[in-house]
C-alpha positions in Angstrom: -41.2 46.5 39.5 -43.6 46.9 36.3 -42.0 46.0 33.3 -39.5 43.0 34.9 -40.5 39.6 34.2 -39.5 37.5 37.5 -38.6 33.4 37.2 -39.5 31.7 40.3 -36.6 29.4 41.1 -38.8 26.3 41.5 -39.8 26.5 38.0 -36.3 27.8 36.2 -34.8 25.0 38.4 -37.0 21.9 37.7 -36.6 22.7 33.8 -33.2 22.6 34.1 -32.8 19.3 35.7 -34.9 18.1 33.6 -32.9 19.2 31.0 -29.2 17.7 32.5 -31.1 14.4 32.9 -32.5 14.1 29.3 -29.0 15.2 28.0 -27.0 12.8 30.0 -29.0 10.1 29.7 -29.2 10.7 25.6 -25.0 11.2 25.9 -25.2 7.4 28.2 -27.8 6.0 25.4 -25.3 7.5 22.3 -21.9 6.0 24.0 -23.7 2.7 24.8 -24.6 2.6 20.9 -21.4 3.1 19.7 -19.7 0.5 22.0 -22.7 -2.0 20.6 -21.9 -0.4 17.1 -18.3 -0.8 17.0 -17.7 -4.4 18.7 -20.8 -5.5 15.9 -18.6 -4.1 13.0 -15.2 -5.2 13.8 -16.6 -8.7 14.3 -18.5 -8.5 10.9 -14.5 -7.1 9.2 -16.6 -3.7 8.9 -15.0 -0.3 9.0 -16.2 0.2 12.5 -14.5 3.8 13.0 -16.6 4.8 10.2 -20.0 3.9 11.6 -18.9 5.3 15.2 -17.9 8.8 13.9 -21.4 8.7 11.4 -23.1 7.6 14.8 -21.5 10.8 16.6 -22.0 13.0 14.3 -25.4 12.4 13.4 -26.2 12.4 17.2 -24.6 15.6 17.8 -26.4 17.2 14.7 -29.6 15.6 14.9 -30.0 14.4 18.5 -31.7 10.8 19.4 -33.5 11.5 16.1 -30.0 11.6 14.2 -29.0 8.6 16.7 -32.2 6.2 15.9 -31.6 7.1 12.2 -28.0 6.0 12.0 -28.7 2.9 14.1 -31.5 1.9 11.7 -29.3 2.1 8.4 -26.3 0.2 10.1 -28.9 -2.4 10.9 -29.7 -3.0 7.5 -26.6 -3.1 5.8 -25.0 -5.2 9.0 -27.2 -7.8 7.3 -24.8 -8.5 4.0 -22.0 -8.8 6.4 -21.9 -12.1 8.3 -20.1 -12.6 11.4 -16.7 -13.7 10.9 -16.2 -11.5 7.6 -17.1 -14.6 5.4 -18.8 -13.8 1.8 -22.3 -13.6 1.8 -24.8 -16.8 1.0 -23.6 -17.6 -2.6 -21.0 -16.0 -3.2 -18.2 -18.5 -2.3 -15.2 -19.6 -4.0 -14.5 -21.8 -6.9 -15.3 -25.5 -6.6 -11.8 -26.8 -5.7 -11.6 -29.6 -8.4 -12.8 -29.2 -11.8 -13.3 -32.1 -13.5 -11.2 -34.6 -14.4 -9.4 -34.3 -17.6 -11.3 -36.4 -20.2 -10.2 -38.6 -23.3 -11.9 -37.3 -26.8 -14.7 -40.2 -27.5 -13.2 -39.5 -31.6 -10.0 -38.5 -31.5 -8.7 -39.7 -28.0 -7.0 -36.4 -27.6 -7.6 -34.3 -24.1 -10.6 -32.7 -23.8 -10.8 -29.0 -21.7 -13.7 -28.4 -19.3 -15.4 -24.8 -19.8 -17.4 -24.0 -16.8 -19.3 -21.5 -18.2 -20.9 -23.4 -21.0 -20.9 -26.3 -18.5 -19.7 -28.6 -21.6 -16.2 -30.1 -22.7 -14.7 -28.9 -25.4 -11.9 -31.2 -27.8 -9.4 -28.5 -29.2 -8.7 -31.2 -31.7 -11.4 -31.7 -32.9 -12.8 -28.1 -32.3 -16.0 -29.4 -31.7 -18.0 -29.1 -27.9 -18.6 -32.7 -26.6 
């Protein structure tokens, strides 16, 4: 026939297995990720549904580029969350004892500690010691 374009069956066939394989094996790679992804922010007291859907989504709309891109940005901000949920390096808690209270060298009257100014202050007085 003139005018008909015909497909041989070897080629339409090979492309398409091709195909199924890159797609399921992407689908294996983005389900794998997520596991990885969710286990890693729950034990981190992230929201881990978050990253999972933002991992879906972006793999559905942008593919393994969309998929490499997500993974990427979790790994950086994974990094100010440490394991366990605990703050950050230096951002902890109070000390748990201030100093003790402390007699006035003038007046003898208690003293207050003010952390801030890192000095002791005699409300008596009203003078910083």
């Amino acid at each position: 026939m003139i005018g008909t374009l015909q497909v041989t069956p070897t080629l339409s066939g090979g492309f398409l297995g091709v195909l199924i394989a890159v797609c399921l094996i992407t689908l294996v790679l983005v389900v794998l990720v997520a596991i990885w992804m969710y286990r890693d922010a729950q034990s981190r007291r992230m929201d881990a549904t978050v990253w999972v859907v933002l991992l879906v989504l972006a793999s559905v709309f942008g593919g393994l580029l969309g998929l490499v891109i997500v993974t990427v940005i979790y790994l950086v901000v994974r990094g100010n969350h440490p394991v366990g949920g605990g703050l950050p390096a230096g951002f902890g808690p109070y000390p748990a004892a201030y100093p003790p209270v402390a007699p006035c060298p003038v007046c003898g009257g208690p003293m207050v500690w003010y952390p801030q100014y890192q000095r002791w202050y005699c409300p008596p007085c009203a003078q910083y010691r």
